[in-house]
N, C-alpha and C positions, 0 to 999 in steps of 0.2 A: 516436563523437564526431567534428563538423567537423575540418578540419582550419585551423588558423589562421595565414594567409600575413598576416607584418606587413603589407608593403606595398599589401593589397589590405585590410586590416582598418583600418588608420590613418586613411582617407580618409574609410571610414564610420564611424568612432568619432569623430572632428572633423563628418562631417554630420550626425549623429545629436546631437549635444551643441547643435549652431547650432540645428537645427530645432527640440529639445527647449525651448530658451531661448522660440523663436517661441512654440511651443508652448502652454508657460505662458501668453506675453501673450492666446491665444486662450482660454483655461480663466477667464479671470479677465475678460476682455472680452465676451466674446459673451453667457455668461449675463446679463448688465448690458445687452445691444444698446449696445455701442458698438464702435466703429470697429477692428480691429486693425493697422493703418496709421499714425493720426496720431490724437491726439498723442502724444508721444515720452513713457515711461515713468517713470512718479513715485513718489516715496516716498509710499505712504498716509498715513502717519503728517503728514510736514511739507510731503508735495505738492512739494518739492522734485526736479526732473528727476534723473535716474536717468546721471550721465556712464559716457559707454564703458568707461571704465577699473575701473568698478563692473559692467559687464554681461557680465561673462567668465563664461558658462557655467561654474560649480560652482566655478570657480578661487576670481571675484571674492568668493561666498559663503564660503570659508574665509578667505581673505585679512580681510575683516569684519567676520569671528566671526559672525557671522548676524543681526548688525543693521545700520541704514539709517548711511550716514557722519556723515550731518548730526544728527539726532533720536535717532540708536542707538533706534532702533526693534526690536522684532526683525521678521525676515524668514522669512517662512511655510519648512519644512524640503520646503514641497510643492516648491517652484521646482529644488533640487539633486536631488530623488529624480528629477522628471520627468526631467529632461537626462540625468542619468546612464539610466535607465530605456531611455529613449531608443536614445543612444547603443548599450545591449548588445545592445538588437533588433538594430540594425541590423547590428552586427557579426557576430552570430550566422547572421541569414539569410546574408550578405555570405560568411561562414564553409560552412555549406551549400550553399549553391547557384553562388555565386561574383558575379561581374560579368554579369549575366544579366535579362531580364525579370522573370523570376520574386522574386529580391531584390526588385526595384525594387516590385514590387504586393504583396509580405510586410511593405515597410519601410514603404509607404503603408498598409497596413492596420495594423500597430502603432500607426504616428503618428497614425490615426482611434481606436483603442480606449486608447491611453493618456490622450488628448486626453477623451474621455468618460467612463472611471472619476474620473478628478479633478475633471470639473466635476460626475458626479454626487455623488462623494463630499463636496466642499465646497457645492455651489447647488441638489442635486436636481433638476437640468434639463440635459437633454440636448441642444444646441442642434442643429438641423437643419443647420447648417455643415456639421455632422460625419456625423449620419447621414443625411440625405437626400443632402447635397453627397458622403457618401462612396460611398453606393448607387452614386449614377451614374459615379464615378470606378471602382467594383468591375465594372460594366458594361461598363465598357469595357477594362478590364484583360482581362476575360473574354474579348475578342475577340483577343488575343496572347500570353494567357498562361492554358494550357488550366486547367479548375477539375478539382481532385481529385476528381471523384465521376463516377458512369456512373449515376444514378438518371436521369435524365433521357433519355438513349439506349437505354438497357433500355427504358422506355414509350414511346417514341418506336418503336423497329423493330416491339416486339409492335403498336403502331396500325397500321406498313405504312409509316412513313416511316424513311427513312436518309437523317439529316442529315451533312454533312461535320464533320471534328471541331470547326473552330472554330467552328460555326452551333449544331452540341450542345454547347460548353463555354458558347456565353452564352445557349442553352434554359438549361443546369444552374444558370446563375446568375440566371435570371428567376424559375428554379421555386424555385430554393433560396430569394429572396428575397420570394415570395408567399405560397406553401404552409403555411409554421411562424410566421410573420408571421401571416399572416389567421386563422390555426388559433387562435393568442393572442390577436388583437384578440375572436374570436368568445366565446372565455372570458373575457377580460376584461370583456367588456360582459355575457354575463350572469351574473355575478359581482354586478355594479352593480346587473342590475335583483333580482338577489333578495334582496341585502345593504345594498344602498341605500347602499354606499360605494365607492369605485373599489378595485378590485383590483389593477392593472396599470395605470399610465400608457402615454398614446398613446406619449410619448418612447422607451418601452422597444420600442414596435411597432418603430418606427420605426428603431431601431437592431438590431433584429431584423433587417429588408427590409436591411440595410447588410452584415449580418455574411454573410445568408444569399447574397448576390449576390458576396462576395469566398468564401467556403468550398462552396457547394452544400447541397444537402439534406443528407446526412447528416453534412455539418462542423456545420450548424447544427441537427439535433437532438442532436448532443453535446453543442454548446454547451450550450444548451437544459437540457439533463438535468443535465449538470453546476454549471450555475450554481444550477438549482434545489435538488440538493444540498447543497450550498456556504450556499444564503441558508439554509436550512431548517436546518443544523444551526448556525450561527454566530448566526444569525436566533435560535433558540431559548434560546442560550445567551446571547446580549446582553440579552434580554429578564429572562432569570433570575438574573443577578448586577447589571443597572441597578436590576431591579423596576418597568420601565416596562408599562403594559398592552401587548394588542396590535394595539389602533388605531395605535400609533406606525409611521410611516414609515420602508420599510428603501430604501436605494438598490439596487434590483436592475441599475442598466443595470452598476455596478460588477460585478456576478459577471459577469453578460455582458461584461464587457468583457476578468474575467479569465483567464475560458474559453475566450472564443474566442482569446484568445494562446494559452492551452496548446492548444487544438485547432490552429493552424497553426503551432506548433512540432511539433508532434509526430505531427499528419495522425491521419485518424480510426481508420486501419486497427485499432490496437490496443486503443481504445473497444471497435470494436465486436463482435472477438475476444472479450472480457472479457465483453462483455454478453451473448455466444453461448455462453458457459460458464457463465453465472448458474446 
């Protein structure tokens, strides 16, 4: 278990509640294509602006009782799970690793995968903010904060090259983010042409190339295996106690989004132990 120094865990449990708050306005904005900037934040219900004193990350929401001041509307339980959600990343990696780069590119890939399970799980769209904008933010993490995995330098010396480590930690994050990516886009599509219905949305590619560029190859067929898991047996079961057929749409980028946190909580080492003793 981490060990947890208040004074180093406070700061990111307060940054992680702020950004969480952001957060939401991004989950509820972008699938819509509107602005997460301006204009300043309103009650759906009566459109009435949203004062400061009402926007205290998870405080304001109990303070409330979890509806709008003006309209008592209620107020989505998404907005306090995010924050807080948030918030424990942060503290956690903050808790492992410390004051470090490496925090700092765990805390930004949370804030990409919590940002995506909620907007897949309420809008079934994945906005490219997140996962294309977060690709290249993984990218370049890559370049100061090495990636867990040695797939990429293992092929790389058997070819005849030896790259230095930080040139092989963002190979690891080029190949992590192509390979398991292109390998799904390729099922996916023929999927389509012999079902004649999509299998896999681009969005999910997409957040693939995102997961795979911040974990490497074998962070991201953990993911991968695990989300598939995950959808197939919950998948199965939602369908059998709804009684919906099985044309109905499941949000997969949500497994993905919740695997690949347990994958970078927990690194893949022990995956893939498990999967060596099958």
């Amino acid at each position: 278990m981490p060990d947890f120094v208040f004074a180093e865990q406070l700061p990111a449990i307060v940054l992680g509640l702020l950004l969480g708050s952001f957060l939401n306005v991004c989950i509820y904005r972008w699938p819509n294509d509107l602005s997460v900037v301006t204009p300043r934040s309103c009650c759906p219900g009566c459109e009435r602006q949203i004062a400061a004193r009402d926007n205290i990350p998870v405080l304001s929401f109990l303070l409330l009782a979890g509806k709008c001041r003006h309209c008592r509307a209620p107020i989505s339980w998404r907005y306090p799970v995010v924050e807080l959600l948030t918030a424990l990343c942060f503290a956690w990696f903050t808790a492992v690793h410390g004051l470090t780069l490496v925090t700092a590119a765990n805390c930004v890939f949370a804030f990409l995968l919590i940002g995506l399970v909620f907007s897949d799980l309420e809008t079934l769209l994945l906005p490219d903010e997140l996962t294309l904008g977060g690709a290249v933010v993984g990218m370049v993490f890559s370049l100061v904060v090495p990636v867990n995995d040695s797939s990429f330098l293992l092929a790389a010396n058997l070819a005849g090259f030896h790259p230095s480590a930080r040139w092989a930690s963002c190979g690891e994050a080029l190949f992590g983010a192509t390979a398991p990516a292109g390998i799904m886009w390729l099922v996916g599509y023929l999927f389509e042409k012999i079902r004649h219905k999509e299998g896999l949305g681009f969005g999910d590619v997409k957040m693939m190339v995102m997961i795979g560029a911040f974990l490497g190859v074998l962070g991201m067929l953990q993911t991968l295996i695990l989300a598939s898991m995950a959808a197939t047996v919950i998948g199965l079961a939602w369908l059998k106690l709804s009684g919906k057929d099985s044309d109905t749409y499941h949000p997969f980028g949500a497994y993905l989004g919740a695997a690949a946190l347990i994958s970078a909580i927990t690194g893949p080492n022990w995956f893939w132990k498990l999967m060596g003793g099958v």
